[in-house]
C-alpha positions as CSV (number, residue, x, y, z in Angstrom):
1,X,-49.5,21.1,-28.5
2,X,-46.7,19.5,-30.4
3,X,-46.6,15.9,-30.8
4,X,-43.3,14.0,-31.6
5,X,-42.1,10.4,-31.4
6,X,-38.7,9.1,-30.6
7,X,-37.4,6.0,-30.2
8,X,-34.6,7.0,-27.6
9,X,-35.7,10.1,-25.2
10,X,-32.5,10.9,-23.0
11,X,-33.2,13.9,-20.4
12,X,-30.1,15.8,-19.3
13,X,-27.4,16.5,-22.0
14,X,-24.4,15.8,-19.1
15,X,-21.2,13.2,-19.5
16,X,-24.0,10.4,-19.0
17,X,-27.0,11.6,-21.1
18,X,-24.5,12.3,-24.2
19,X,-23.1,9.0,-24.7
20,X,-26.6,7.4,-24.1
21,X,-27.9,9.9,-26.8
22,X,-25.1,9.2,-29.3
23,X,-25.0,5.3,-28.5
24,X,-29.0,5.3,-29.6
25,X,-28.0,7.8,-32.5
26,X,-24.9,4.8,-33.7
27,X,-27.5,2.0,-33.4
28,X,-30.1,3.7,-36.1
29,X,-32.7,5.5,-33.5
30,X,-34.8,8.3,-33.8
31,X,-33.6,10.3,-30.7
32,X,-34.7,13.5,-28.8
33,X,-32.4,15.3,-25.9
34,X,-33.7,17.3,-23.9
35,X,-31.2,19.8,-22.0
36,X,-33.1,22.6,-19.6
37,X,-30.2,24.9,-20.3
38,X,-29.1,26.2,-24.0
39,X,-25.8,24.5,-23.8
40,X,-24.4,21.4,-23.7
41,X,-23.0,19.3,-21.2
42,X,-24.9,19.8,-18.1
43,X,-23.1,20.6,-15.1
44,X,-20.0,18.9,-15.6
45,X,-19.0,21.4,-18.2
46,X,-20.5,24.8,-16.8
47,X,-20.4,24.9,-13.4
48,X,-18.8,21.7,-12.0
49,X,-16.2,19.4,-13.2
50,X,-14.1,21.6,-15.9
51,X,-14.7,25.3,-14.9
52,X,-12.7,23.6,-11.4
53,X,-10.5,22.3,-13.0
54,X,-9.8,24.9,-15.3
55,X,-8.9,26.9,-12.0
56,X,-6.9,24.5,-10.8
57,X,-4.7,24.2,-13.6
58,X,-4.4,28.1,-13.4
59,X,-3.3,28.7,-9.8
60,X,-0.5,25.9,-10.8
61,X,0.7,27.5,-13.3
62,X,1.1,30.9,-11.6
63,X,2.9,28.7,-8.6
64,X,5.1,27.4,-10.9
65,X,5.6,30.3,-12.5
66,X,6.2,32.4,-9.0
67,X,8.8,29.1,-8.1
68,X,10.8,29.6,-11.1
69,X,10.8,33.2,-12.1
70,X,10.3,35.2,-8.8
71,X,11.4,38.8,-9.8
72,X,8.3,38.3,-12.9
73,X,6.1,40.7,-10.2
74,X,3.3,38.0,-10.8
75,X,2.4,37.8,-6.7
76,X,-1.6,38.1,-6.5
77,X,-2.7,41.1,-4.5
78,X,-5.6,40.4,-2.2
79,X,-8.7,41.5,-4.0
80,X,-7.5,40.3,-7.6
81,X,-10.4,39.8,-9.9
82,X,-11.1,35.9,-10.5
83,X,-11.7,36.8,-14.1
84,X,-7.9,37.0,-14.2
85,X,-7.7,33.6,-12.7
86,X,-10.4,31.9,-14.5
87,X,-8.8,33.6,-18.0
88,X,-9.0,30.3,-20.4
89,X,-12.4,29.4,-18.3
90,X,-14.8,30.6,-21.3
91,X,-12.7,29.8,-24.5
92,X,-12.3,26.2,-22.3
93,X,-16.1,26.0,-22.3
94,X,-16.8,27.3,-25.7
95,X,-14.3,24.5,-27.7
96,X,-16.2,21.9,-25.6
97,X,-19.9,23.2,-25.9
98,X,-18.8,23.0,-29.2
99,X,-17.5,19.9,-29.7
100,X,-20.0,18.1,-27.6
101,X,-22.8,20.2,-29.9
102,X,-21.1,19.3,-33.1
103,X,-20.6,15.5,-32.1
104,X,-24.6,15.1,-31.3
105,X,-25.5,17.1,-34.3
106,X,-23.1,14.5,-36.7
107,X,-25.2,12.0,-34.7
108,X,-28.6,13.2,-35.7
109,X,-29.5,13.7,-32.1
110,X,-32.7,16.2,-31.8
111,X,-32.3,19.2,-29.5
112,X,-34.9,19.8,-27.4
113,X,-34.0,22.8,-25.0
114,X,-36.7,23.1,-22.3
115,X,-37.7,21.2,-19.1
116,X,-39.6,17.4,-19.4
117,X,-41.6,15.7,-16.9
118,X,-43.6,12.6,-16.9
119,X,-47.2,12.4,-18.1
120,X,-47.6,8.8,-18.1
121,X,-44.8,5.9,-18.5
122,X,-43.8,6.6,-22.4
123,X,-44.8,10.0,-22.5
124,X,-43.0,13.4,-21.4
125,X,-44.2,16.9,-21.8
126,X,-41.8,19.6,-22.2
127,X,-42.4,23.2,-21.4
128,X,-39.9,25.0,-24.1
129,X,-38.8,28.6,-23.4
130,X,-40.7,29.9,-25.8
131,X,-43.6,28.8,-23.6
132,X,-44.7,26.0,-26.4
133,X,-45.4,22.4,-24.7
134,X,-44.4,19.6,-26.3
135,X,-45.5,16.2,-26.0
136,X,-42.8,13.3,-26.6
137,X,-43.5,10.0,-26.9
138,X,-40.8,7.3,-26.8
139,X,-40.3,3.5,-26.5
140,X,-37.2,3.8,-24.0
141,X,-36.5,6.8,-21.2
142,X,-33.0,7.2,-19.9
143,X,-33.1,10.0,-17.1
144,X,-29.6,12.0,-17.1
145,X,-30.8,14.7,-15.1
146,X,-27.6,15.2,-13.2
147,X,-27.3,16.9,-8.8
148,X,-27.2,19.7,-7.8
149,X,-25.5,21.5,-4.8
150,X,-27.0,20.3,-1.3
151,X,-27.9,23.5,0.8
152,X,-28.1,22.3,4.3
153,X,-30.6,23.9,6.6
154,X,-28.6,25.6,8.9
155,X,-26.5,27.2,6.2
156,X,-28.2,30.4,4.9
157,X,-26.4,30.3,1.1
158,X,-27.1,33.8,-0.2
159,X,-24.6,33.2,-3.3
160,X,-23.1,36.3,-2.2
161,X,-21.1,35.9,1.1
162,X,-21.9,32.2,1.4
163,X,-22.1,30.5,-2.0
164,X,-22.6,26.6,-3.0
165,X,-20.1,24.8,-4.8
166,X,-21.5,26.0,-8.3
167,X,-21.9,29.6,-7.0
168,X,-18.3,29.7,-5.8
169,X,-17.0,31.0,-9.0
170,X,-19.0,33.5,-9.2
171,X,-17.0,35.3,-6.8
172,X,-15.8,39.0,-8.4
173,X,-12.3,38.8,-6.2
174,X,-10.1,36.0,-4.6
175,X,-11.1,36.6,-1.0
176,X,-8.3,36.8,1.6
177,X,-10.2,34.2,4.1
178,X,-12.6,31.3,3.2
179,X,-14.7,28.9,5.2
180,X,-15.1,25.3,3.5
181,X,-18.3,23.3,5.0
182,X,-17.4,19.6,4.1
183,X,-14.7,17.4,3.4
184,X,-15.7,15.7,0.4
185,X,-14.4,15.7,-3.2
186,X,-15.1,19.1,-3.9
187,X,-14.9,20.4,-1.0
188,X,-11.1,19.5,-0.6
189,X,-10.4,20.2,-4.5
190,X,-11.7,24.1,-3.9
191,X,-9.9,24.4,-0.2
192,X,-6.8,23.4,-1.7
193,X,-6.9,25.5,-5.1
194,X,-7.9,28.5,-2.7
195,X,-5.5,27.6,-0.5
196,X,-2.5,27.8,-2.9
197,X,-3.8,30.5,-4.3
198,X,-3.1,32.6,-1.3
199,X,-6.3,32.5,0.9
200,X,-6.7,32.0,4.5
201,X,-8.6,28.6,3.8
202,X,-10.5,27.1,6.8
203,X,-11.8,23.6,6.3
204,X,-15.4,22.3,8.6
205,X,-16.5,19.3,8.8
206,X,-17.7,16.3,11.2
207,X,-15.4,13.9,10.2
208,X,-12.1,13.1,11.6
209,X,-10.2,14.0,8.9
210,X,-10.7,14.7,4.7
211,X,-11.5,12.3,2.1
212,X,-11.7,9.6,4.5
213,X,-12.9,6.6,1.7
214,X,-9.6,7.0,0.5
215,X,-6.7,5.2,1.9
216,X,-5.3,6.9,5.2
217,X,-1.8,7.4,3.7
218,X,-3.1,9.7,0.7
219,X,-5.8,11.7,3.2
220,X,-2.4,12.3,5.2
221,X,0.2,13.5,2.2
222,X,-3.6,15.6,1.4
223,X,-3.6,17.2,4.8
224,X,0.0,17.9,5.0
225,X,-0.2,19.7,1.7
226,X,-2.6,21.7,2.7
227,X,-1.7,22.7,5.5
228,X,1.8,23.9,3.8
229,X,-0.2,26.2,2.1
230,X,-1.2,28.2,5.0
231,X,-4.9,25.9,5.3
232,X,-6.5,24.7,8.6
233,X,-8.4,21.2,8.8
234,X,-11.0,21.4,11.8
235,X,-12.2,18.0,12.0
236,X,-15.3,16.5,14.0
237,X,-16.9,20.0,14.1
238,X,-20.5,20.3,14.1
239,X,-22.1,23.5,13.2
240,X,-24.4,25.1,15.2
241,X,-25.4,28.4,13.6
242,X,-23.6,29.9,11.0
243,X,-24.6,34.1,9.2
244,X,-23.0,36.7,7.3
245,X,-23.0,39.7,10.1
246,X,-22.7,42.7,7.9
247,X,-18.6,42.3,7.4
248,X,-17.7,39.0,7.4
249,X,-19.0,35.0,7.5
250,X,-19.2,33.8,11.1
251,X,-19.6,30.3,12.0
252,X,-20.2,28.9,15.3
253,X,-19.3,25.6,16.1
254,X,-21.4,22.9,19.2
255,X,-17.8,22.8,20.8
256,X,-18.4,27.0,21.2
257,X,-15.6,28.3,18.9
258,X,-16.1,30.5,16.1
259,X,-14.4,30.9,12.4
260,X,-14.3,34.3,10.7
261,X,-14.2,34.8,7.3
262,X,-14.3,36.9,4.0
263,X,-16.8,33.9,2.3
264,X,-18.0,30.6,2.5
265,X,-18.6,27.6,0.2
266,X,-21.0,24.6,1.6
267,X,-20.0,21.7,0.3
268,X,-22.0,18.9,1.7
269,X,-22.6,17.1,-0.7
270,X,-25.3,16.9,-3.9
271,X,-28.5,16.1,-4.7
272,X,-30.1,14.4,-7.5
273,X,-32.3,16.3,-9.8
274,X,-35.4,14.7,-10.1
275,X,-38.0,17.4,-8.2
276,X,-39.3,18.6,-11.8
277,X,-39.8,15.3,-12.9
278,X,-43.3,14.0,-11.5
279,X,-41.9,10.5,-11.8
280,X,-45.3,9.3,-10.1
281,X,-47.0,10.0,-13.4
282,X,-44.6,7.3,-14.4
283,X,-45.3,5.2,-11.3
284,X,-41.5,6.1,-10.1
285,X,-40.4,7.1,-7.0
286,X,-37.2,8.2,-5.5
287,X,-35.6,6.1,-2.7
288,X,-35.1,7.6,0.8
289,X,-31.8,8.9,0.0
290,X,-33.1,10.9,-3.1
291,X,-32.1,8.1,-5.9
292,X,-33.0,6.7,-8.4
293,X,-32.8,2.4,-7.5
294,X,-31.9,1.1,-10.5
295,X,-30.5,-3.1,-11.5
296,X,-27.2,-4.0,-12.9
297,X,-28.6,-2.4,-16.4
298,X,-29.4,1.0,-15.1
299,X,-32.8,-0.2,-15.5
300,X,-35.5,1.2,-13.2
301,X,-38.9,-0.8,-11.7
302,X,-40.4,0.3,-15.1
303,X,-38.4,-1.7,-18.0
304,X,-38.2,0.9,-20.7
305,X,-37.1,3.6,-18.2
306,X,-33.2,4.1,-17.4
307,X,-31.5,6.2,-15.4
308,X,-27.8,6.8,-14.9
309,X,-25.1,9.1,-13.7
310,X,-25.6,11.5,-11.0
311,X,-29.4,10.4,-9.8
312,X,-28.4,6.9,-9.1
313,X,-25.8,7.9,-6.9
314,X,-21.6,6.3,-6.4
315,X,-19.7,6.9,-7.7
316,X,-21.1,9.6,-9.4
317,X,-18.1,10.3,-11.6
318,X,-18.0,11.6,-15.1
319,X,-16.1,8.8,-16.3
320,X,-18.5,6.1,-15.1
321,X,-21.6,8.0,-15.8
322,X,-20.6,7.9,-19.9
323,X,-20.2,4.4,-19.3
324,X,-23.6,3.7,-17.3
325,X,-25.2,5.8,-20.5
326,X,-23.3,3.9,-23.2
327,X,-24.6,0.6,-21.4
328,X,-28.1,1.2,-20.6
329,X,-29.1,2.1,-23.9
330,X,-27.8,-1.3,-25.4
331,X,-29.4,-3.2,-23.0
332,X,-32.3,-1.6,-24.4
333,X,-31.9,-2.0,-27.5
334,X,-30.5,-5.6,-27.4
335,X,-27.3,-4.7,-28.4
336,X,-24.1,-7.0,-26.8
337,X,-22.7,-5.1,-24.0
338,X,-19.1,-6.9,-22.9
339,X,-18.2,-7.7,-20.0
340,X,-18.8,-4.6,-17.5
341,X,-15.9,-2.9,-15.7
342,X,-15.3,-3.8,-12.2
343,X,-11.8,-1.6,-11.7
344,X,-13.1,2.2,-12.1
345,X,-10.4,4.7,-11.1
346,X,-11.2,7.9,-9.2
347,X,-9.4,10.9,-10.0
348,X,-9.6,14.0,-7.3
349,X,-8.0,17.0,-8.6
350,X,-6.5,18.5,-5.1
351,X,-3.5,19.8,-4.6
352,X,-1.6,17.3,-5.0
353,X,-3.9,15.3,-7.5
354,X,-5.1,12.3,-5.6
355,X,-5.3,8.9,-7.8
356,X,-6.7,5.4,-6.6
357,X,-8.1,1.9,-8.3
358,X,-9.4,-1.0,-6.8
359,X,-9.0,-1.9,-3.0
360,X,-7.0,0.3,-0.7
361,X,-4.7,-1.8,1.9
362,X,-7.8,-2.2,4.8
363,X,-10.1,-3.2,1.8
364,X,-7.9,-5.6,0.5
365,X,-7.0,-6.9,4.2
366,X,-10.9,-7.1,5.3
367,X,-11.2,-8.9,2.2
368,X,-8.3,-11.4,1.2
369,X,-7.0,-11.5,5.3
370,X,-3.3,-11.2,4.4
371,X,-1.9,-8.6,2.1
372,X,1.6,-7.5,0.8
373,X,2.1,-3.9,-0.2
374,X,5.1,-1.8,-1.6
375,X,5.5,1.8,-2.1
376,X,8.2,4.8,-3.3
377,X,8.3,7.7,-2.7
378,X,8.1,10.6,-5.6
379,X,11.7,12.1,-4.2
380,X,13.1,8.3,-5.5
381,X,12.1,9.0,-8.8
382,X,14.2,11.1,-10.9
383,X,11.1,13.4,-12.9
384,X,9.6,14.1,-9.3
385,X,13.3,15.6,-8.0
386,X,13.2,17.3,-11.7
387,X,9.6,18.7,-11.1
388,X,10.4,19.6,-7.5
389,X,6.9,17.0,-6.8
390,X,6.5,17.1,-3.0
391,X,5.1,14.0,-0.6
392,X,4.1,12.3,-4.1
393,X,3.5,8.6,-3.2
394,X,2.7,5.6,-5.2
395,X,1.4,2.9,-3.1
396,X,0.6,-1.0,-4.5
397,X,-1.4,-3.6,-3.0
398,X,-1.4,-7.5,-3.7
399,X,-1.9,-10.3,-2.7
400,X,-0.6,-12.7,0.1
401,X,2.0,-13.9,-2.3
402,X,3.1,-10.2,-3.7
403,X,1.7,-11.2,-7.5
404,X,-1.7,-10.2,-7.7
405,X,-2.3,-6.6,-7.7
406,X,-5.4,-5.7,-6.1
407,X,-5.0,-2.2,-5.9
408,X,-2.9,1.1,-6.4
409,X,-3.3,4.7,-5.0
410,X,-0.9,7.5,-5.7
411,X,-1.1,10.9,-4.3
412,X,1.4,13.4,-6.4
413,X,0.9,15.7,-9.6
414,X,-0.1,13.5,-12.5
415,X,-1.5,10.9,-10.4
416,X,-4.9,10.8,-12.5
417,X,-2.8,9.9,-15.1
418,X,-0.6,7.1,-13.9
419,X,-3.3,5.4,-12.5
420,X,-4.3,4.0,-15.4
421,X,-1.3,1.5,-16.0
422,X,-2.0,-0.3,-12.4
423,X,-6.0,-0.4,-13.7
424,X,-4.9,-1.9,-16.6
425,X,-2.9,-4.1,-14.7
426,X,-5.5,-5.0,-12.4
427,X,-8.2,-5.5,-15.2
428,X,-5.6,-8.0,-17.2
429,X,-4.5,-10.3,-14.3
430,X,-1.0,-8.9,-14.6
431,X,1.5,-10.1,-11.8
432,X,3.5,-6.9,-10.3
433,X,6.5,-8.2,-11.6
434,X,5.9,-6.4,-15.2
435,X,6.0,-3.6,-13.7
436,X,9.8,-4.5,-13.2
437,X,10.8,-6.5,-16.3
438,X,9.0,-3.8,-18.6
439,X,10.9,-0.7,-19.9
440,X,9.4,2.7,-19.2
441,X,10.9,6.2,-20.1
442,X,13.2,8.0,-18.6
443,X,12.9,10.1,-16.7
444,X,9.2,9.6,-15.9
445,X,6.9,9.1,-13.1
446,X,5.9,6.3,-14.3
447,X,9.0,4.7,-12.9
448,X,7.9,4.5,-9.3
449,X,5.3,1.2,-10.4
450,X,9.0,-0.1,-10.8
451,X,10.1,1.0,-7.6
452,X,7.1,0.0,-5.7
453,X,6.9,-3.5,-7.6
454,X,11.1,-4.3,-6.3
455,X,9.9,-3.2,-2.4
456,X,7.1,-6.3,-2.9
457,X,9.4,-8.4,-4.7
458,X,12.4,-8.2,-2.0
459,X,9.5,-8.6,0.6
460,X,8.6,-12.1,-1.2
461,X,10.5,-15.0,0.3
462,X,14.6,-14.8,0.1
463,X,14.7,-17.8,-2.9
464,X,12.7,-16.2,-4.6
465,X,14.2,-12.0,-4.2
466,X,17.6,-12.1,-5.7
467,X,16.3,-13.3,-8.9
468,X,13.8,-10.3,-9.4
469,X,16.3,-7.7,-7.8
470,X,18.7,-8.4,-10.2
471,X,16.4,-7.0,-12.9
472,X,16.5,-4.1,-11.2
């Protein structure tokens, strides 16, 4: 058996393990990663976050295409191979295993590619492929070990006919029916880019409608959308049985009706990978939901153990995951950490993209009691009537005396973008009037902060509205 000694151990080489590697790496550590896989990047690169997206982006660009050039004969027949539709997937992949290989090696991270668990609280045994064990010791542990896809019980996922939400692309042809089980993040980002992309898309869940943490005005603009493409939103559903019968996916629903389709994605959700870990050894355990419980730090019960992204659960994004890795390995090392971020945007990549930061308008009411919020429309704005953008919204909330924004959320292509100058906002202490006595391009989307900042500002008390309008 191998023996090796880090200072830094990081399992899990995802958006979250990376930057805790490379932060170690900066600050002068010996440090090992250890990665199951032979690539880089975990799940977020292969199978979750940017192989999605990378469809996404493709089914918009052969709408767009279709919308401006219809004699080009582009129209997908049914049965058309995904391969065409993922096209850029692999060379997308490829420049980030890359880069994300490249940036680790610069580091002097070591690359460990096998699968740790505990033996005690410093020390982890690896089993390599090439069926070598290795024992690691270390004075700090971050686990990075990502989710995977939750396969409820009475779904029987065969990744054939019923697939999970990394099997899903795996599918040889774009089916002409699909059943969605969920109506979470994913779940709505695949019914949608199915949806568009000419499917007979069929969305399950239990709740009343999708995405419902988000504000009710953005699930609605989502919904309509959706169901413009041709999509059907079956709300408070349960599911009593569900099989693939030989031809197609049949689902029965409690209520006695039953959905027919060509395949199935369950998306219910995901679970955090920690089942290989033995984190008893380490005298860890998992909490009843499956998480790691973990202190403002990231810092589990045992002091020199960490664990961030994914297996500590919300938000669970890839953005905030980099940061939790970043700041758990200072704190371990002592190093000063700034003050932490309290204003993290979500970006869903539906179609439309769906954008939001800091309280929607019932947060911010429960919260602060009385509330003043403005809006626009993306037909107001010159670049959405120019990109023919449909039921884009921009939506800002402040406070009782329209100043302080307290939170934005836009539904519209490029959202995920433009939510960035109301977080900024927000994190600053800005009043809403700069959005109004500032200058943006034009024509840009960007424009309807201005809008929506004049519908507060004329809602303000009369002394105080002509004065602002005028700037308009």
């Amino acid at each position: 058996m191998k023996r090796h000694s880090f200072d830094v151990v990081v399992i899990g080489s995802g958006p979250a393990g990376q930057k805790a590697a490379i932060q170690a790496a900066e600050a002068g550590c010996m440090v090992g990663l250890v990665e199951r896989d032979n690539r880089a990047g975990g799940a977020c690169v292969h199978s979750g976050t940017i192989p999605s997206k990378t469809l996404r982006e493709n089914a918009l660009q052969l709408t767009r295409t279709r919308r401006v050039v219809r004699d080009f004969n582009l129209d997908l027949e049914q049965q058309e191979p995904m391969t065409h539709l993922m096209s850029r997937l692999q060379q997308v992949l490829s420049s980030h295993d890359s880069f994300i290989s490249d940036q680790l090696e610069r580091a002097g991270v070591e690359w460990i590619h096998g699968r740790a668990r505990f033996a005690d609280p410093h020390t982890l045994l690896v089993n390599k492929v090439d069926g070598q064990t290795w024992e690691l010791r270390s004075r700090y542990i971050v686990l990075a070990t990502g989710s995977s896809p939750r396969d409820p019980d009475n779904i029987p996922i065969d990744h054939e006919h019923i697939l999970d939400s990394d099997s899903i692309l795996s599918m040889c042809y774009l089916p002409k029916s699909l059943v969605v089980i969920g109506s979470g993040v994913i779940a709505s980002e695949y019914a949608s880019i199915f949806a568009i992309l000419g499917s007979r898309v069929t969305m399950i869940d239990r709740y009343p409608r999708p995405l419902g943490f988000l504000d009710p005005e953005l699930c609605d603009a989502f919904v309509r959308n959706f169901e413009s493409f041709g999509g059907t939103y079956l709300g408070e559903r349960d599911i009593a049985s569900m099989k693939w019968n030989g031809l197609e996916v049949e689902v029965e629903l409690e209520n006695g009706d039953t959905v027919r389709a060509e395949k199935a994605i369950a998306a219910a959700g995901r679970i955090a990978n920690l089942e290989y870990l033995e984190l008893d050894k380490a005298e860890l355990s998992a909490n009843e939901r499956g998480l790691m419980d973990v202190d403002e730090f990231c810092r589990t019960r045992q002091p020199h153990i960490y664990a961030v992204g994914d297996v500590i659960g919300a938000p669970a994004l890839a953005s905030s995951s980099m940061e939790q890795g970043r700041r758990a390995v200072r704190h371990a090392l002592g190093l000063p950490l700034g003050a932490p971020s309290h204003t993290i945007p979500a970006g869903i990549f539906t179609i439309p993209e769906i954008a939001s930061a800091g309280l929607t308008e019932v947060q911010a009411r429960e919260k602060h009691g009385s509330v003043m919020v403005g809006s626009t429309t993306f037909d107001e704005v010159a670049r959405g009537q120019i990109d023919g953008i449909q039921d884009g919204m921009l939506k800002l909330v402040c406070d009782s005396d329209g100043r302080k924004v307290l939170g934005v959320q836009i539904v519209g292509e490029g959202a995920t973008e433009l939510i960035h100058m109301g977080q900024i906002a927000m994190v600053e202490g800005l009043d809403v009037d700069m959005f109004v006595e500032n200058i943006f391009n034009f024509p840009t989307l960007a424009e309807a902060y201005r809008l929506a900042a004049l519908d507060i500002i004329n809602r303000r008390p009369k002394t105080e509205a002509p004065a602002r309008a005028a700037t308009a």
